[in-house]
C-alpha positions, 0 to 999 in steps of 0.5 A: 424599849429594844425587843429582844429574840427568843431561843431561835435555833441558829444552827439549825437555821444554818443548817438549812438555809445558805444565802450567798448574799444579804438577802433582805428580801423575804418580802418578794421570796423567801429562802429555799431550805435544803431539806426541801431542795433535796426532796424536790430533786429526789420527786424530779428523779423519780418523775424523770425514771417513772417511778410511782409518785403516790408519795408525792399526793401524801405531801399535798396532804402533809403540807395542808396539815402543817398549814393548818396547824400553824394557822390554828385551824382543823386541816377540814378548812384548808385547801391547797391551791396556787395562787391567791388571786384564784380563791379571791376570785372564788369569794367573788364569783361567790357574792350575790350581785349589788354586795359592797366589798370593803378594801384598804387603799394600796392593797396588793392586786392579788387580795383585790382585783377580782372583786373589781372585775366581777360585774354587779359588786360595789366596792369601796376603799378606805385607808387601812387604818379606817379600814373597822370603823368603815364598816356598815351596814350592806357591807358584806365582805371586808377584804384586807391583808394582815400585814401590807406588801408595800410598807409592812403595816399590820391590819387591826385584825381583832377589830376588824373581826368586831366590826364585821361581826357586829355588821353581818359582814364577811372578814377575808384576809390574805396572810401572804405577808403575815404567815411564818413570822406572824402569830396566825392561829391567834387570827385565822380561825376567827377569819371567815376566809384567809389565803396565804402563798407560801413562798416568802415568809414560810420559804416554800417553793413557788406553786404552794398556794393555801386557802382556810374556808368558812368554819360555819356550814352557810359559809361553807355552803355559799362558796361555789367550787367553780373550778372544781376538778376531778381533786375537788371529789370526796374520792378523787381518783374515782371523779376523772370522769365525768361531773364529779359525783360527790363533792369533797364534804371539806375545804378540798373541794376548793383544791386546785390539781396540785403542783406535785413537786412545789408541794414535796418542798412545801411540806418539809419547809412547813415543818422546818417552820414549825420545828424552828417555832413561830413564836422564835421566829417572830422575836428574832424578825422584829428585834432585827427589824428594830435594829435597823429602824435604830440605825436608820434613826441614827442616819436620820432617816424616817420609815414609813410607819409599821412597828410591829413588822419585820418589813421596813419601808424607807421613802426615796431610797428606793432608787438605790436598790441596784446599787445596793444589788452590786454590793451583794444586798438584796432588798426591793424598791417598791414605788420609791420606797426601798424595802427591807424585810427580816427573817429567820436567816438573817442576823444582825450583821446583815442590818448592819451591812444594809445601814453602812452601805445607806450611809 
């Protein structure tokens, strides 16, 4: 049976976002909103005549806040970073030597690599789908994201929760494909650890980075903050010099020195986001998504499996995406599979211009 949207809020969306092609491409970047492209340009002015830029470290804090409100959890989890790969790399560096990390066979390199490249870990890689049932005894941390880059597949994250609870396992989970349309605060604060970059479902800039630490103090206290700098001190400007004195006592020990001007456009897409409604957002993704699962049906042609994401795999088209690029469609080949992604400013003229030019 067909989904059908919520009340999203078109003309705002139109308001905001003006792509200037079908752009079905949110899986690799999202779309910048013009209220964050003009703060940006506004911070640049400042910054080019030398004017104060105080107001651009309180829209670091006003974006860890919208984050943290759209995932669910207390603003003390978040930290703000740039790059998934490094707060991997912080739980890797983290996990005592001989630990067995779980992963999902296919994961994206960033969720991931790290945990390879650390000496002394044991890491084992099982289908997505049996991703909970792999879960045993000496397995300490589960590594997964919730919705996979390559096909859009959504990871049972509830059960995996069950299965590392019942194992004394860590469960970390990379929300880079998940944060803007999925339903986060339902998931996260049960997620010992949960990155997600910002700058595709949740069209922030590029350079806008979150991470959700531990709520409990041993997991708190067992991630070491080793590239901790002088933002990581509970009084950052009075930690330039030297070892830093005190640590922060929340996740912003784990910052990364901000970039500023990423971080001015995160909050005003943050809140764009969260004014627009998650729960519309949601909707209006995967009723297009259904839409054009339909019309592939229609043509014949089989998705890869995930039919509760709003990206769409199809195998062997995916030689066609620089044909499909000159017909002003945006969309991404990836392993042969041509990848559709559904967001917010799409409609469903936009599906249906993809499934005319497949056919």
């Amino acid at each position: 049976m067909p989904r059908h949207p919520d009340s999203l809020d078109t003309d705002l969306v139109r308001a905001q976002y003006a792509p200037a092609a079908t752009y079905l491409n949110t899986a690799s970047s999202g779309l910048l909103p013009a209220r964050a492209g003009a703060a940006m340009r506004d911070a640049i002015t400042t910054m080019a005549e030398g004017g104060a830029i105080d107001a651009l470290f309180d829209d670091v804090e006003a974006a860890r806040a919208a984050f943290a409100r759209i995932a669910g959890v207390p603003a003390t989890r978040v930290a703000t970073g740039a790059s998934v790969a490094v707060y991997t790399g912080l739980i890797a560096s983290s996990l005592p030597d001989g630990a067995e990390v779980l992963t999902a066979e296919g994961e994206f390199s960033s969720t991931i690599n790290p945990f390879h490249v650390r000496p002394g870990l044991k890491v084992r890689t099982v289908p997505l789908e049996a991703l909970a049932e792999s879960v045993r005894p000496g397995t300490a941390l589960v590594a997964v994201s919730a919705a996979q880059s390559a096909d859009g597949r959504v990871a049972d994250l509830p059960a995996l929760r069950a299965a590392t609870t019942a194992h004394g396992a860590r469960l970390y989970v990379d929300a880079s494909q998940a944060a803007g349309w999925y339903p986060l605060a339902a998931h996260a604060p049960q997620a010992d650890y949960v990155t997600s970059v910002a700058f595709k479902w949740l069209t922030c800039p590029r350079g806008a980075t979150f991470f959700v630490g531990p709520a409990d103090p041993e997991g708190f206290a067992a991630l070491r903050p080793v590239f901790g700098g002088w933002v990581a001190g509970e009084r950052p400007w009075d930690s330039c010099y030297g070892p830093v004195a005190e640590l922060a006592r929340s996740a912003r020990r784990f910052d990364e020195t901000p970039s500023l001007i990423s971080y001015t456009g995160a909050r005003r897409s943050l809140e764009l986001v969260e004014e627009l409604g998650p729960d519309a957002v949601r909707a209006h993704d995967l009723a297009l998504a259904d839409r054009f699962r339909a019309g592939l049906a229609e043509r014949g042609l089989t998705p890869l499996p995930a039919p509760d994401s709003p990206i769409v795999s199809v195998p062997g088209l995916g030689a066609r995406q620089p044909e499909l690029r000159t017909r002003g469609i945006e969309v991404s080949d990836r392993a042969g599979n041509l990848r559709a992604s559904f967001h917010l400013y799409n409609t469903t003229a936009d599906v249906d211009a993809l499934l005319t030019a497949l056919a």
